[in-house]
N, C-alpha and C positions, 0 to 999 in steps of 0.2 A: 298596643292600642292606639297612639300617636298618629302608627304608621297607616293604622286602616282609616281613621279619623278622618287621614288627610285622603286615602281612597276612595270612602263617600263624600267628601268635597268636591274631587275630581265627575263623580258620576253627577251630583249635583249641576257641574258644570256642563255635562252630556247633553245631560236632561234640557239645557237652557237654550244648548245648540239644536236642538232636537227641531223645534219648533214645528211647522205643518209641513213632514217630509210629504213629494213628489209623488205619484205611483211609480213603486219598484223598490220602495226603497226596502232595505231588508227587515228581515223580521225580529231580530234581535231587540230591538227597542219597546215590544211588544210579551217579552219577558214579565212574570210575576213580581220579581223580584224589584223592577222601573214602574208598577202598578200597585203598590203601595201606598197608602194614608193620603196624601190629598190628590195625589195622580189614578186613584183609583175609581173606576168606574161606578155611578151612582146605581143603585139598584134599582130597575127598571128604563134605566134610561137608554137612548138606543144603541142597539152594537156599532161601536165605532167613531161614537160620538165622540166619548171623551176622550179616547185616542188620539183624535183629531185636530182636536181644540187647542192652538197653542197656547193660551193662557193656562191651561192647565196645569200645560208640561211647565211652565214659567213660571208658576206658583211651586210644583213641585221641585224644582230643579234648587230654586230658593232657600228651601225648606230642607233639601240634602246637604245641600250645601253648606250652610248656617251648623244644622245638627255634628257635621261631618269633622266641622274648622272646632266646635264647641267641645267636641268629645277630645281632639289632640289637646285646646288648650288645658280641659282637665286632668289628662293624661299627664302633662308636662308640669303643670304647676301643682299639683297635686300629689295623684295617684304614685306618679315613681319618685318624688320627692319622700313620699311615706316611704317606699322602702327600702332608698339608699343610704347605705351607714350615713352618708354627710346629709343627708335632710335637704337634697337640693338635685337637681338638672344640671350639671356641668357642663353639656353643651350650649344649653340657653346661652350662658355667657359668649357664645359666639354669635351673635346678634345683633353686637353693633350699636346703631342705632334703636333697633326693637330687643334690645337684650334688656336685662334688668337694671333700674337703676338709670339709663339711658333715656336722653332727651328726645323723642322720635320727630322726625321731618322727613317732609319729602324730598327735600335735595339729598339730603344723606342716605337715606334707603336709592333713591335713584345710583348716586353713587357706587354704594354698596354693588346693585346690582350689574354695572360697568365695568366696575374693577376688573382687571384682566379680563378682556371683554373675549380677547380675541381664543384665550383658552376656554370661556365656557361655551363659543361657538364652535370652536373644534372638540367637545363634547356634546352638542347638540347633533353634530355632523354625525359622530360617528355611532351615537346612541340612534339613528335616523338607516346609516347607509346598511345595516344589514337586514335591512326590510326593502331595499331601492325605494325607501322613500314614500313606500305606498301608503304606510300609517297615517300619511298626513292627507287621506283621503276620509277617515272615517273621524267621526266624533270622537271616539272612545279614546284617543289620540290626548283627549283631555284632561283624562284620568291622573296622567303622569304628571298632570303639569305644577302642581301644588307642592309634591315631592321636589323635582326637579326647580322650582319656583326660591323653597327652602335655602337648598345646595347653593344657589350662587348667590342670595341674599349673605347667606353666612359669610365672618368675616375668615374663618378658617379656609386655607390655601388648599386643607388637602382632600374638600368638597367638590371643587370645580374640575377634576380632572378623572382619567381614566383610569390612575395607575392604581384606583383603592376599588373596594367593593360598592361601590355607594348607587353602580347602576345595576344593581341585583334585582332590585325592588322594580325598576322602570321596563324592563326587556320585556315582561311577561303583556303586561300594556301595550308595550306596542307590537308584539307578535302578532297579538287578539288582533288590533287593529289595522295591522296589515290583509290581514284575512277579511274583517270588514271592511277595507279598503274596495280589495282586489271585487269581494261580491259588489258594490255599489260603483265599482267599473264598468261591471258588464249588465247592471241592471239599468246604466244611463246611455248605454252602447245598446239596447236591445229597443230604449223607447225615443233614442233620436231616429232608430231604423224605421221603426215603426211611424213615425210621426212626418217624417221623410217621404214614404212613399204612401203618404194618406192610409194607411190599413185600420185598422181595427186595435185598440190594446188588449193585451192578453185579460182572460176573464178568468179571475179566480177561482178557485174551485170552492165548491160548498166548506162551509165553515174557517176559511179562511179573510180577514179581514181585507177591508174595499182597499184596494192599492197598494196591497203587496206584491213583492216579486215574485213572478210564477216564471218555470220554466219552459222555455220555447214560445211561439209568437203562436198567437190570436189564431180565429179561425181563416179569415181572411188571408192573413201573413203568408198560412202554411199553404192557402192555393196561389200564392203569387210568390214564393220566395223561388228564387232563383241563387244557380251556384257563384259564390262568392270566389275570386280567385285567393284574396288577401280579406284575414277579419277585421272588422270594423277597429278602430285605436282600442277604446275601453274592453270589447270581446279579447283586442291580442294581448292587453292587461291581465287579464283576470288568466286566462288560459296561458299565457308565460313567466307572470311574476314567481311562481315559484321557484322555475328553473333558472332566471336571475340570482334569485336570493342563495339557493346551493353555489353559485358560479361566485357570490361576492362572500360567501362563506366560506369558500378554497382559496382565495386569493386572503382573504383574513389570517387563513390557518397556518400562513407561512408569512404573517408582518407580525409586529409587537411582541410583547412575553409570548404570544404562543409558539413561537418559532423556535423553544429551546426545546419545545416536546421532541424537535426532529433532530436534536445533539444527544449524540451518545455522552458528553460530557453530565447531562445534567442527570444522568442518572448513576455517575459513580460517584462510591460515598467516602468522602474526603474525609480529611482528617478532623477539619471541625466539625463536619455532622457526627463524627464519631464521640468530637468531645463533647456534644450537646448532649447526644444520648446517653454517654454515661454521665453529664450531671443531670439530668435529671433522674438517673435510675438513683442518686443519692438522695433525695427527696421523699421522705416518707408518706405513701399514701391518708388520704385525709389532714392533712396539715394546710395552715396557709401559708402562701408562698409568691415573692414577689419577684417578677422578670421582668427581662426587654423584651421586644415584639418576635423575635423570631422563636424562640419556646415557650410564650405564651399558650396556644393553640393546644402542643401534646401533656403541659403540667395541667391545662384546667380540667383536662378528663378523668385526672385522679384528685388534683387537692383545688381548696379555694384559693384562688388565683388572681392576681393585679398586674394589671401593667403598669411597671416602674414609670413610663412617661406620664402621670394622672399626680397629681398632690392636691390636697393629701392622702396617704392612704394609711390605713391600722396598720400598726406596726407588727411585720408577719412572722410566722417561726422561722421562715427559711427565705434569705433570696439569692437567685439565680441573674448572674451578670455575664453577659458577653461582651466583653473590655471591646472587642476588632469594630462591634456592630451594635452599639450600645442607642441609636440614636440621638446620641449628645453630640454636641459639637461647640467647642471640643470636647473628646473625652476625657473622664476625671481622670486626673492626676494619680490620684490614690482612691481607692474602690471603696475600702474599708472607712476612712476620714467621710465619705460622699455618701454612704449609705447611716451610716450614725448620725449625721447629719440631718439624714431627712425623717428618721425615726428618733428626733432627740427623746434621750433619759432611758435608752435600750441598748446595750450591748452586743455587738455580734462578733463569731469567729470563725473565721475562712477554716471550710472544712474537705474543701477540693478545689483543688484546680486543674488546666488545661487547655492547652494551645489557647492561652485565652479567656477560658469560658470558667469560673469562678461560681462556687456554692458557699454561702456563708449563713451559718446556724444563730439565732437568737439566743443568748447565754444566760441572759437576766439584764439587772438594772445596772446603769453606769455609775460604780462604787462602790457596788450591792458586792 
């Protein structure tokens, strides 16, 4: 709920950029779902008026936006506080200056958002380069930015970068708005042509609102167009950005993690995936059970499930440790002293191990 919150904040922000688009401009912004509550057309009033009108969109954009920022703060201080065992949002605490408890200033949110500047720019880069960049053509482009906004405000390290999932949410935004890019390429490439050689602009077709993109030129145009050797920049935009985007997609598919897909190695199963797989098959389905990050993922499909790096957590029937790759540093000394530790007044007892990878059962209470 957060996350969509911050998605109508984003289109709120659309909405503000919107203002009195051009003729041509495309027709997505003309969507039901952008004509809604106060951007909605008054009954009776004339077709295209309020379309038109950028204070409209500037009242409505407001008003998304406001609703959108309103519903994540709910979400966060509220709604998942109600129904997380600890009664709280453990991320919030990475906020910093706007976290809880915290004094906020604008030097220190400035801050905040500079911190390793030069890594959340080689994440803007590369969250940018597999569209060539064309997303930063369209509004929609904005959507992302409240998300992405979050990320590098947070005081956590492992928001600003690529190596986690955190641009899952952002790609789909800016796909869309490459594509509305590439169309508002060739629909400003169609009315410099036309405006160039004094023609006529193309005439909408019935039922179609004043000053949208229609395809091919005016009636004039088409008795005076003449063969082009080379298309106009924005026509060779919109007609080659896709075959860019495949071309910076192959050269992708062979740099960073994806590069192991092309190693026969990463697909033999070593001796520690073997010992991963059989402790979790010691793990009784339906139990709760605490791990580190790398069998996290296949225990939560059977039992309820923590990851060991969070505190505090209920102290679980079963946890599952991988000493090699524990994310500690350094790692514990002793597993068994390390885990009683963080579930004081509960007992547990190593009930497998392997190359490493350790299962230990909750026994009762310490004395008991």
């Amino acid at each position: 709920m957060a996350a969509i919150g911050l998605v109508m904040a984003g289109m709120g922000l659309v909405m503000l950029a919107r203002g009195d688009d051009p003729p041509g401009t495309p027709r997505w912004l003309t969507a039901p779902f952008l004509r809604h509550g106060a951007v909605a057309r008054p009954a009776g009033a004339r077709h295209g008026a309020a379309e038109q009108e950028p204070g409209v969109w500037i009242r409505g954009g407001v008003l998304l936006a406001v609703w959108g920022l309103a519903w994540s703060v709910l979400a966060i201080a509220v709604i998942i506080p109600h129904f997380n065992p600890m009664h709280h949002y453990p991320y919030w605490y990475d906020g910093g200056v706007v976290g809880p408890g915290a004094h906020a200033s604008v030097s220190g949110l400035a801050h905040q958002v500079i911190q390793s500047g030069h890594e959340k720019l080689w994440t803007t880069f590369l969250i940018l380069l597999p569209v060539a960049f064309l997303a930063l053509r369209s509004p929609l482009v904005l959507i992302a930015l409240p998300s992405l906004a979050l990320r590098f405000i947070s005081t956590n390290s492992y928001f600003w970068g690529t190596s986690w999932h955190y641009d899952a949410t952002v790609m789909p935004i800016v796909f869309l708005a490459a594509v509305d890019g590439m169309a508002r390429f060739r629909a400003s490439s169609q009315r410099r042509a036309l405006l160039a050689r004094g023609d006529d602009p193309p005439e909408p077709p019935a039922g179609l609102r004043p000053g949208s993109s229609v395809t091919g030129p005016g009636p004039v145009a088409a008795r005076r167009r003449g063969n082009a050797l080379l298309p106009a920049p924005g026509e060779a935009v919109a007609r080659y950005g896709a075959a860019v985007m495949v071309v910076i997609a192959v050269w992708l598919a062979f740099r960073f993690p994806l590069d192991t897909l092309w190693s026969s190695q990463t697909y033999d199963i070593s001796s520690r995936v073997s010992a991963e797989n059989a402790a979790i098959a010691r793990v009784p389905n339906g139990v709760t059970v605490e791990t580190t990050l790398s069998m996290l993922a296949p225990l939560a499909a059977k039992d309820d499930t923590y990851w060991i790096g969070i505190t505090p957590n209920p102290a679980p029937d079963y946890v599952v440790f991988d000493e090699t790759n524990s994310g500690y540093s350094p790692p514990p000394a002793n597993v068994l002293t390390f885990i009683e530790q963080r579930h004081p007044g509960w007992a547990y007892l190593r009930v497998f191990t392997d190359d490493g990878v350790d299962v230990y059962r909750r026994v009762g209470r310490t004395g008991g």
